[in-house]
KEMARLUM-70301 format. One record per residue (C-alpha): x negated, y, z; residue number from 1. Coordinates in Angstrom, 3 decimals. Layout:
// residues N
[[X,Y,Z],NUM]
...
//
This chain:
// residues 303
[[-203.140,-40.758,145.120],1]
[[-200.234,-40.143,143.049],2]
[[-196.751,-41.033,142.645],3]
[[-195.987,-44.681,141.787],4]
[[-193.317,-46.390,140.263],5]
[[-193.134,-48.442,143.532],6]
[[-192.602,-45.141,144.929],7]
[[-189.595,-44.435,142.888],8]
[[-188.269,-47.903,143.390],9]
[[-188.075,-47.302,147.383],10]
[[-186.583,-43.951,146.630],11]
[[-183.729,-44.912,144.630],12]
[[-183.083,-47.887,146.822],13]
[[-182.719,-45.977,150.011],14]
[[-180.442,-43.494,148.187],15]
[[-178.309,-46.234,146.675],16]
[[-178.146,-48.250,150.472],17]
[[-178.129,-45.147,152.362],18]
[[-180.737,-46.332,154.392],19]
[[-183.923,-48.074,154.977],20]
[[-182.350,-51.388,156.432],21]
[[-180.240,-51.874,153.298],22]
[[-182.948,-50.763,151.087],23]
[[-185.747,-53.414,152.653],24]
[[-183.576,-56.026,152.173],25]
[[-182.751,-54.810,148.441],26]
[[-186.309,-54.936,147.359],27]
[[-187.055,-57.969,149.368],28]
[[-189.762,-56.154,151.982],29]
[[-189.887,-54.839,155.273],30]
[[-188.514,-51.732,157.119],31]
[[-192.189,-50.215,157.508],32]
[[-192.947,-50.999,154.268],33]
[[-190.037,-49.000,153.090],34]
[[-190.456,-46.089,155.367],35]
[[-194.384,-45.907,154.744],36]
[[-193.531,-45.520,150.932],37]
[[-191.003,-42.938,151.397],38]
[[-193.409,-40.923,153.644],39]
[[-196.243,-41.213,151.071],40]
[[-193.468,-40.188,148.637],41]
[[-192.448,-36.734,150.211],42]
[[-196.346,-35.987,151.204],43]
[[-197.012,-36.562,147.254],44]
[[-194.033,-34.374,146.301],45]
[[-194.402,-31.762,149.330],46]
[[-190.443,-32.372,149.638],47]
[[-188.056,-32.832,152.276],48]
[[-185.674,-35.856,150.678],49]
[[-184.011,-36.940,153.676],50]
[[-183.308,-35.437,157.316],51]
[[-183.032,-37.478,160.053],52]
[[-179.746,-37.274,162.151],53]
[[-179.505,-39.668,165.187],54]
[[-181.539,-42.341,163.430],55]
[[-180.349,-42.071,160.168],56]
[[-181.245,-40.744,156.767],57]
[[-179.352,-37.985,155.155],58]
[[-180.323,-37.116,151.667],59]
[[-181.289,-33.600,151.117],60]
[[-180.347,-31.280,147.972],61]
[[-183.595,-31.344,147.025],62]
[[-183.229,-35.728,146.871],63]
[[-179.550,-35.366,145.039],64]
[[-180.961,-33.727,142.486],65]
[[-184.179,-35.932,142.374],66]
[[-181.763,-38.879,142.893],67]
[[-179.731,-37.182,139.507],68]
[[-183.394,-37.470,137.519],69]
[[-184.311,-41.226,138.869],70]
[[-181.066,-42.491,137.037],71]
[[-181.251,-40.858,134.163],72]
[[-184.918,-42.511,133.862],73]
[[-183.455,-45.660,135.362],74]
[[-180.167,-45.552,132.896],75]
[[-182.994,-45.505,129.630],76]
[[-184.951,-48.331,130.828],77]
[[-181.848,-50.299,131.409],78]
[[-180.680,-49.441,127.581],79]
[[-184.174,-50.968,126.392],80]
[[-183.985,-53.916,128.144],81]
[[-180.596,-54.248,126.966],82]
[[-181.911,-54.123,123.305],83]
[[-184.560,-55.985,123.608],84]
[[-182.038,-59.068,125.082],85]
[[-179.787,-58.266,121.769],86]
[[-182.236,-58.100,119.447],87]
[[-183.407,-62.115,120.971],88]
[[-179.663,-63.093,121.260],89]
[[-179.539,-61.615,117.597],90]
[[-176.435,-59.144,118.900],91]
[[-178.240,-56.603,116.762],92]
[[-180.163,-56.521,113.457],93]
[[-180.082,-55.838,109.767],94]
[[-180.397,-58.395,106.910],95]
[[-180.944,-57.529,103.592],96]
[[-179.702,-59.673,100.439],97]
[[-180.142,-59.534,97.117],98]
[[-178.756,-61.587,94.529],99]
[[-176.678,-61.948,91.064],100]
[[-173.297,-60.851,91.182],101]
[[-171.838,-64.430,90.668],102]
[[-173.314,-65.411,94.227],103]
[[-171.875,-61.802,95.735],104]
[[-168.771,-62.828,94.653],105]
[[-168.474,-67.031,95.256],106]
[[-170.988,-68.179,97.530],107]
[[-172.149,-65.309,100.075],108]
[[-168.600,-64.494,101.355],109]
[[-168.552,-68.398,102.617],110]
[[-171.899,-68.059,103.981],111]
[[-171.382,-64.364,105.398],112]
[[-167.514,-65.167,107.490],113]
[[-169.204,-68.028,110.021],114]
[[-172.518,-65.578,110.089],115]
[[-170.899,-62.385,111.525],116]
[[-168.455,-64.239,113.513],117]
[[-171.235,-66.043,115.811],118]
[[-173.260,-62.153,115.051],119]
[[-170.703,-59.424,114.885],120]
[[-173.483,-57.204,115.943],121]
[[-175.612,-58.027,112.733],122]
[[-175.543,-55.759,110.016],123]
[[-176.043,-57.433,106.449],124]
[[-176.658,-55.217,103.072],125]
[[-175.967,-57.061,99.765],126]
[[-176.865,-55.851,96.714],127]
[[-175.567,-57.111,93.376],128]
[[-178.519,-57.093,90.320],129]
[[-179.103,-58.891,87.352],130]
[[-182.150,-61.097,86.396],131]
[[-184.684,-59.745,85.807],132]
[[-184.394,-56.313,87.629],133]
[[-183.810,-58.959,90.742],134]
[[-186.469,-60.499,90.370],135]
[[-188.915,-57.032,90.152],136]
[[-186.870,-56.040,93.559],137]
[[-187.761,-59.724,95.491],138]
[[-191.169,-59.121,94.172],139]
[[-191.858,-55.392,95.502],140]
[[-190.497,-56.981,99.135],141]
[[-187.191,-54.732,99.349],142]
[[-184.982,-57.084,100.536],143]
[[-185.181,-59.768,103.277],144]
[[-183.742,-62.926,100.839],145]
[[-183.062,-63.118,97.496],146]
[[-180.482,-65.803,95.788],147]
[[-181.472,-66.208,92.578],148]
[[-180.917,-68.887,88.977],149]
[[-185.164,-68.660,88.206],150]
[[-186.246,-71.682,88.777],151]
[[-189.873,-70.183,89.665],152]
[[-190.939,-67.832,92.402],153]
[[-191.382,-64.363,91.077],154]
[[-194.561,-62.861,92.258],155]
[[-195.207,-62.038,96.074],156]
[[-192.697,-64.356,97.195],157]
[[-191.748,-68.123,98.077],158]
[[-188.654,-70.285,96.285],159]
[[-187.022,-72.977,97.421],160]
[[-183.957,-74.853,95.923],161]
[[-180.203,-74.321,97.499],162]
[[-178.216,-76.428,95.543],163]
[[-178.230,-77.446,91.571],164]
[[-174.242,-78.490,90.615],165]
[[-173.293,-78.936,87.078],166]
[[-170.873,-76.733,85.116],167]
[[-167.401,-77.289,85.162],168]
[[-163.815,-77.165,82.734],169]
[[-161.593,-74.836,83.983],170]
[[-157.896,-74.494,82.386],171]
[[-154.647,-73.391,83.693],172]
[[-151.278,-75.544,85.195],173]
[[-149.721,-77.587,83.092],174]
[[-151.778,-78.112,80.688],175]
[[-152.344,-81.302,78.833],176]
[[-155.590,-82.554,78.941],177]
[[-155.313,-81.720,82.913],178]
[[-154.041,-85.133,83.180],179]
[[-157.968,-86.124,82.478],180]
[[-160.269,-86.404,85.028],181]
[[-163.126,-85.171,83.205],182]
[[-162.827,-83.125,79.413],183]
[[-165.532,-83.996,76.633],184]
[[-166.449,-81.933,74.214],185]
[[-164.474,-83.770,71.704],186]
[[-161.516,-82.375,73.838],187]
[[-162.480,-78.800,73.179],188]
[[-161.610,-79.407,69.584],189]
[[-159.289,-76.328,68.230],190]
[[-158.498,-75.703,71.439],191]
[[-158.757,-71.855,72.600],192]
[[-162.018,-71.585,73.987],193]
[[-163.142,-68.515,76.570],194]
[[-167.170,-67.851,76.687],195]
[[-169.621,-65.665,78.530],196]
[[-171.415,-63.197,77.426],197]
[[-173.967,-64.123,73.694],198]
[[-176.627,-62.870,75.871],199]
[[-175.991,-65.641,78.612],200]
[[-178.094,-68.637,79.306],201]
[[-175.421,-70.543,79.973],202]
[[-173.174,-69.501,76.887],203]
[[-176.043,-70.742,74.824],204]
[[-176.348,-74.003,76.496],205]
[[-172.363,-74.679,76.068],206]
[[-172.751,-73.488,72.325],207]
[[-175.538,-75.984,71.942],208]
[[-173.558,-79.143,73.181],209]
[[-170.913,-78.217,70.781],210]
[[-173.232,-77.647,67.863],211]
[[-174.744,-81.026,68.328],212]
[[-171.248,-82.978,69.200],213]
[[-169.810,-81.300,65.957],214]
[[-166.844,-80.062,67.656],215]
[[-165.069,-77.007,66.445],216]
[[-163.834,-74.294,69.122],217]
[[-160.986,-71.290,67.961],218]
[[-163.214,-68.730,70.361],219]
[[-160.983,-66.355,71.394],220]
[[-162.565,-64.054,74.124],221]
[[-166.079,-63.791,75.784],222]
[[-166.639,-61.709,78.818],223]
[[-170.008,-61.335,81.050],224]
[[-167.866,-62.126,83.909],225]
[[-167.692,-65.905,85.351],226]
[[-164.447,-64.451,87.062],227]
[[-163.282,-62.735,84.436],228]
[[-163.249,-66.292,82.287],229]
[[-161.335,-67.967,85.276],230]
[[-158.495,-65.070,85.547],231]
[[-158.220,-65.144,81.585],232]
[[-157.964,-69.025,82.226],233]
[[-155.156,-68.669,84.451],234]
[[-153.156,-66.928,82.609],235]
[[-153.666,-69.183,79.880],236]
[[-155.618,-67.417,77.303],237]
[[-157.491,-70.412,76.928],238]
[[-160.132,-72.980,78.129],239]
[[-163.655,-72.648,79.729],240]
[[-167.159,-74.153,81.152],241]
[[-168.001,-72.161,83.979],242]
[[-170.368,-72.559,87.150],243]
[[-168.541,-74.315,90.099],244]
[[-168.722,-71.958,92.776],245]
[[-166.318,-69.061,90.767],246]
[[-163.860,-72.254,89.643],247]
[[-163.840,-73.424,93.443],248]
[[-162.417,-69.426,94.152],249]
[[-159.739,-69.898,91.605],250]
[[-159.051,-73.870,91.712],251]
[[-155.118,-73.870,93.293],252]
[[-154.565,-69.925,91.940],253]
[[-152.991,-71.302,88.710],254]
[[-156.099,-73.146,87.596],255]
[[-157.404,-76.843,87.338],256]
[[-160.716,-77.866,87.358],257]
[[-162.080,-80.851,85.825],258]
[[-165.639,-82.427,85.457],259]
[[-167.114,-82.051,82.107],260]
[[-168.591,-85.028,80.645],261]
[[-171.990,-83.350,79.656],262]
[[-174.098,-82.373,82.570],263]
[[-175.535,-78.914,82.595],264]
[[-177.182,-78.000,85.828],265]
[[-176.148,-74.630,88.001],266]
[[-178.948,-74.096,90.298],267]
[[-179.276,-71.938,92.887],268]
[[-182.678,-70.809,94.311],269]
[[-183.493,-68.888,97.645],270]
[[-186.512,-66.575,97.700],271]
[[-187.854,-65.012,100.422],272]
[[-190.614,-62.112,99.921],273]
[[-194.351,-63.181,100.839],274]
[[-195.465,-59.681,102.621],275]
[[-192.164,-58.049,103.868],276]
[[-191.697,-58.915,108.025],277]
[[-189.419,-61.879,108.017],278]
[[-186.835,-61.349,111.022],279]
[[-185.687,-64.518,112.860],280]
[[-182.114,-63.433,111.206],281]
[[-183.291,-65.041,107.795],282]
[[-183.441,-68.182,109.298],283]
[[-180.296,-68.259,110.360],284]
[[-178.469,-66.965,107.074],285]
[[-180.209,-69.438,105.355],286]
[[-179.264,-72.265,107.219],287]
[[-175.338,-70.963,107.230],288]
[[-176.306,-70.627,103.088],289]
[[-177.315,-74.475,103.063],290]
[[-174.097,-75.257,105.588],291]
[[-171.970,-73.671,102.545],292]
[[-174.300,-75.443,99.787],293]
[[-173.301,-78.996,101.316],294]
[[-169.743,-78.390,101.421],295]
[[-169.466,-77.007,97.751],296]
[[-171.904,-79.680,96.239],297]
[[-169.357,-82.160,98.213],298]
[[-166.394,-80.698,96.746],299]
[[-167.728,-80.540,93.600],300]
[[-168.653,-84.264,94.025],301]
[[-164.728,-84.871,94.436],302]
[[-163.601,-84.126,91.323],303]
//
């Protein structure tokens, strides 16, 4: 026979009680079950743990130091079933994002502040990239979620749509055509006018309408930056068409927004990898992602 951990149990209960009495009722058995276990015990061991003086048990230095060994093994076990209840409450994880900078800037700090709050424990990794290097890093299944403008699934993984909103005018206090509740392009006429990037999808798009509505812009600055056009905005360099979520971060900083007349769709996508583990955390971020995508599609809708 050899030692059990039923052994060990009786062992450590009789040193914690101080004696068998306390340490049957402990474990929920008898007094001769107790002492039977600890006599099997020291004839396993060949050790004298406990001497008995006028009826009762006094732990040897043989059993301290045992004792000294059974916590240390007992202190572990407790840390892994301590884990293992965080990691189901979700007190501990990782989550990986990646996503354009736009969304790392306007719509993952909304989603990320009620997140961490309910998971403080959660640690969350986002990394800024731009099509279509994103896309290549949702395919090879580095990241746990991607949030992305593709409107189809890159390869090795699933999309599904977050929100679509339309573009929107930004300009800054005070100025004129803020007393309109949406701007046409006809209003854009000779006005300053601040653009993205050539390269952008969007810039083209917004250059389009214009070409076909005949309206003239004075183009004074283009910047990659969706925030960048908002701060220039602000300080009155001139007008814009932006996506809504970087106007809703600067609307009552010194700038208006206002509905443009022509729709032209901002859509945000969520992909998730096909073959990388998917940890219970994802659900959860995405739902606090489609919490935030509600509210800005409804303040959006106020305008």
């Amino acid at each position: 026979m050899s030692i059990t951990l039923r052994h060990i149990e009786v062992f450590r209960a009789i040193m914690t009680c101080g004696s068998v009495t306390g340490a049957a009722q402990m474990l929920h058995t008898s007094q001769p079950t107790v002492s039977r276990e600890l006599a099997r015990l020291e004839y396993l061991t060949q050790l004298t743990l406990f001497e008995r003086v006028r009826g009762r048990l006094r732990p040897s230095a043989q059993a301290l130091q045992l004792f000294e060994e059974v916590q240390r093994a007992y202190f572990g076990l407790e840390r892994i079933v301590s884990a293992a209840a965080s990691l189901r409450q979700f007190e501990q994880g990782q989550l990986s994002i990646a996503c354009l900078p736009v969304f790392a800037q306007a719509l993952l700090p909304r989603a990320c502040r009620p997140f961490l709050a309910q998971f403080p424990k959660v640690s969350v990794s986002i990394t800024p990239q731009e099509s279509p290097l994103l896309e290549e890093w949702l395919s090879a299944q580095r990241h746990d979620l991607g949030l992305t403008e593709v409107d189809s699934a890159p390869p090795g993984t699933v999309l599904s749509r977050l929100m679509s909103v339309d573009e929107v005018c930004v300009l800054p206090d005070g100025h004129p055509l803020a007393a309109k509740a949406a701007l046409a392009p006809a209003d854009f006429a000779g006005q300053p006018f601040i653009s993205l990037s050539a390269v952008d999808p969007y810039r083209q798009q917004i250059d389009e309408i214009f070409r076909r509505a005949g309206v003239e812009r004075r183009m004074v600055l283009d910047t990659p930056s969706a925030a960048s056009v908002c701060a220039m905005a602000r300080e009155g360099v001139g007008l814009a068409i932006v996506n809504p979520l970087t106007a809703l971060d600067f609307a009552g900083q010194g700038l208006q927004i206002r509905r443009f007349s022509v729709s032209l769709p901002f859509t945000v996508n969520i992909v998730k990898p096909l073959h990388r583990p998917l940890s219970e955390l994802v659900a959860v971020f995405e739902q606090a992602l489609r919490q935030q995508a509600d509210s800005i599609e409804a303040q959006i809708g106020r305008l």
